[in-house]
VMD Tcl script that draws the C-alpha trace (Angstrom):
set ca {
  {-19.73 -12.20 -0.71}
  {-19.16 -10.25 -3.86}
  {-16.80 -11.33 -6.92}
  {-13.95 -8.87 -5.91}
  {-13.95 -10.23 -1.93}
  {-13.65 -13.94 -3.34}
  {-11.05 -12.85 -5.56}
  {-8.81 -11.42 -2.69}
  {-9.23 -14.31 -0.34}
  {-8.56 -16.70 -2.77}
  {-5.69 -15.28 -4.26}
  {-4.08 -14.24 -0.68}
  {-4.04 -17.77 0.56}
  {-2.61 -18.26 -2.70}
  {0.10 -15.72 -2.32}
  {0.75 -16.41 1.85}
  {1.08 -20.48 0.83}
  {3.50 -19.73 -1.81}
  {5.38 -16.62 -0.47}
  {5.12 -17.14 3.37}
  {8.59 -18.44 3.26}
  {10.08 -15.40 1.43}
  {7.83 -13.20 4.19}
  {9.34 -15.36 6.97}
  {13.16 -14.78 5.84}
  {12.48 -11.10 4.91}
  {10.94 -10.97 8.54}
  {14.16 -12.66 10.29}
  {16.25 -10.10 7.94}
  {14.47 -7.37 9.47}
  {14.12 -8.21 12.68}
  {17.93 -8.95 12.80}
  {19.05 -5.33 11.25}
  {15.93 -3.42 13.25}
  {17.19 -5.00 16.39}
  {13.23 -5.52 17.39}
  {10.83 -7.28 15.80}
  {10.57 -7.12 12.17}
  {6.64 -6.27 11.75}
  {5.59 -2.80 11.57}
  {1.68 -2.20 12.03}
  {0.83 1.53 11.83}
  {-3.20 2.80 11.89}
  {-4.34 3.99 8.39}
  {-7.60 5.06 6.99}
  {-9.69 2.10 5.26}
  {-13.03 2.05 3.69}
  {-16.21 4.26 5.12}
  {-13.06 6.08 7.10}
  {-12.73 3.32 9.35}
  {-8.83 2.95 10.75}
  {-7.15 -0.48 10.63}
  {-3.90 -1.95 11.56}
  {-1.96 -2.48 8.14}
  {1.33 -4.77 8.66}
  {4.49 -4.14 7.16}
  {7.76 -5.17 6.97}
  {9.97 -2.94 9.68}
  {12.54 -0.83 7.22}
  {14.01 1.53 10.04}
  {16.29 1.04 12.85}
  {14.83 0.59 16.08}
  {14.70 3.60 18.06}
  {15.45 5.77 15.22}
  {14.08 7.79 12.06}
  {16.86 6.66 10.30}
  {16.13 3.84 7.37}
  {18.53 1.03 6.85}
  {20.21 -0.18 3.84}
  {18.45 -3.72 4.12}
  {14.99 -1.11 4.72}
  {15.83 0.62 1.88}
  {16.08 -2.37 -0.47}
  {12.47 -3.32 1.07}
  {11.32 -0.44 0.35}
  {12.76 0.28 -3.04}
  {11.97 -3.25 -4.42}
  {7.97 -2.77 -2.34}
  {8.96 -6.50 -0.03}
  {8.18 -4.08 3.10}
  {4.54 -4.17 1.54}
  {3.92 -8.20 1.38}
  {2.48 -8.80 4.73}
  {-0.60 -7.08 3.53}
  {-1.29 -10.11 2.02}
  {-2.63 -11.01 5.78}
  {-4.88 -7.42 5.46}
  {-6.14 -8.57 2.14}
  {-7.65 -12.03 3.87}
  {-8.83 -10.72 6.10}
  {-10.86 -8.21 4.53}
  {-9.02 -4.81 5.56}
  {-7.58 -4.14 2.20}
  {-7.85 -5.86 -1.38}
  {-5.73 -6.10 -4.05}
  {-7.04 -3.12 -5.85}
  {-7.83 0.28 -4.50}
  {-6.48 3.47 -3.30}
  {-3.65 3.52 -0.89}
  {-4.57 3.50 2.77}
  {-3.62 6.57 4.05}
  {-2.61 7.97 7.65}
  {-5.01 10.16 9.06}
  {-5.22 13.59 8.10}
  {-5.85 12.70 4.38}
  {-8.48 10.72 2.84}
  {-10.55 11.21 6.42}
  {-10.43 14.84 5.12}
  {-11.85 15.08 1.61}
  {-14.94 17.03 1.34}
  {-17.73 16.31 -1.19}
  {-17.31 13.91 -4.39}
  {-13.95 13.14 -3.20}
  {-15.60 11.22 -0.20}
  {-16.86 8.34 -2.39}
  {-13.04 7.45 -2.67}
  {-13.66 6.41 0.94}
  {-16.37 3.65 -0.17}
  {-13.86 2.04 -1.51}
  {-11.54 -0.87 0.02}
  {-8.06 0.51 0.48}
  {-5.12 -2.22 -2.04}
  {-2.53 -3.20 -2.45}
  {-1.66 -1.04 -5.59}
  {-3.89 1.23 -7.55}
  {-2.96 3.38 -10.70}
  {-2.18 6.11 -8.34}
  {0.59 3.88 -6.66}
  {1.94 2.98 -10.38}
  {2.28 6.50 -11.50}
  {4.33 7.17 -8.10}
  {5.95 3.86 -7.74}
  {9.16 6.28 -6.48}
  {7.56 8.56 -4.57}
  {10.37 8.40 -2.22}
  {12.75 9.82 -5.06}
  {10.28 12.22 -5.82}
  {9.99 14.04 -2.83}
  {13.56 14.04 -2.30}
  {13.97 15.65 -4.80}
  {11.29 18.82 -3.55}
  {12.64 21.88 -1.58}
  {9.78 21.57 0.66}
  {8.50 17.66 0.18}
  {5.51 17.80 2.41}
  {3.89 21.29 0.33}
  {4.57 19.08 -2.78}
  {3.01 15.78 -1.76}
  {-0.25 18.11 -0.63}
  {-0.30 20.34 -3.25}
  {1.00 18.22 -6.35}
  {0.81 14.57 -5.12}
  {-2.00 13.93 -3.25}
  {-4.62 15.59 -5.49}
  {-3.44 13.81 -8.43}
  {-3.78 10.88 -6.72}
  {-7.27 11.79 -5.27}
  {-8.11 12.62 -8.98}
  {-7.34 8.58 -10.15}
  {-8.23 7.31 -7.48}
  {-11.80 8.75 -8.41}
  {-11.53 7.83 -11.58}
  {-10.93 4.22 -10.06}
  {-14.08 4.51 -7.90}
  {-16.32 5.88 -10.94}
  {-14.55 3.06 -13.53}
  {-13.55 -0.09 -11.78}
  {-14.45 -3.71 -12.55}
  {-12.45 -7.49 -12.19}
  {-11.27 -6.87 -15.90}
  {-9.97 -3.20 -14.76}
  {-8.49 -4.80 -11.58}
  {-6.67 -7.34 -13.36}
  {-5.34 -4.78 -15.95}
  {-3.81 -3.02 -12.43}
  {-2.40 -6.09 -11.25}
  {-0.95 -6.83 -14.46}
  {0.71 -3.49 -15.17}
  {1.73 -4.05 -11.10}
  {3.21 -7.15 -12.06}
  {5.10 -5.82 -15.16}
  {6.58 -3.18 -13.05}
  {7.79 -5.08 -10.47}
  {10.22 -7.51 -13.19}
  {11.32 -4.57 -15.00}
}
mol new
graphics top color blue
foreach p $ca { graphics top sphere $p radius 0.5 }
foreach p [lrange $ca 0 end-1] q [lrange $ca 1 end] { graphics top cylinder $p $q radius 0.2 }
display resetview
């Protein structure tokens, strides 16, 4: 087991035993405004392409497309994103590394770009920093899905390569802290 694999399973019991509560209540709140129940698994791309389950915290109404104002404060303040905590132990994701993806993305890069896919999908990356409000962003596009391929996506491909070519512990903990820092402001 290397450094970085210790480091997520330690620190994800760490974060379950002291934030399963506020997953539990954010769960009930969900589950209660969904009208089903409030977990939200959805296949994604992991490392060496392999698809996993990644949990979340349901954000839309049941039956519909249409988010709620109780999803929108998960998703806005990221609280939809700490069941991952449960992919992080057990070995699906770690703290650090590119987004997972649905298919149709990172499955399709083609040459260097592929060594992004060696990597271990997190729970933030600088990628996910510089678009914390992605959201906003493509909101605010005429046509949000030709932005997020032709604008988004390849800058995050870009850092997320420079991640794969630069990372260490010391560089993950400067993500984590800058994650943290964003997260009280």
């Amino acid at each position: 087991m290397n450094v970085k694999r210790i480091f997520d399973l330690f620190f994800s019991i760490i974060g379950l035993f002291f934030l399963g509560w506020l997953i539990l209540i954010v769960l009930l709140k969900a589950s209660i405004d969904t009208r089903s129940f409030g977990i939200f698994t959805q296949s994604r791309i992991g490392q060496n392409g392999r698809k996993f389950k990644i949990f979340k915290i349901k954000s839309m109404l049941d039956g519909s497309k249409s988010i709620s104002k109780w999803g929108n404060f998960l998703r806005k303040s990221k609280l939809d994103e700490l069941p991952q905590l449960f992919n992080i132990l057990i070995g699906d994701m770690s703290f650090v590394g590119p987004r997972p993806d649905v298919s149709g993305y990172y499955n399709n890069l083609k040459g260097e770009e592929r060594l992004i896919l060696k990597l271990k999908p997190g729970l933030t990356s600088e990628a996910s920093l510089k678009y914390f409000d992605e959201e906003a962003l493509l909101q605010q596009q005429k046509n949000p899905q030709e932005y997020n391929d032709t604008v988004i996506f390849p800058d995050k491909v870009k850092l997320n390569l420079q991640y794969y070519y630069h990372h260490s512990l010391l560089g993950d903990l400067k993500i984590i802290h800058k994650t943290l820092l964003r997260y009280i402001s």
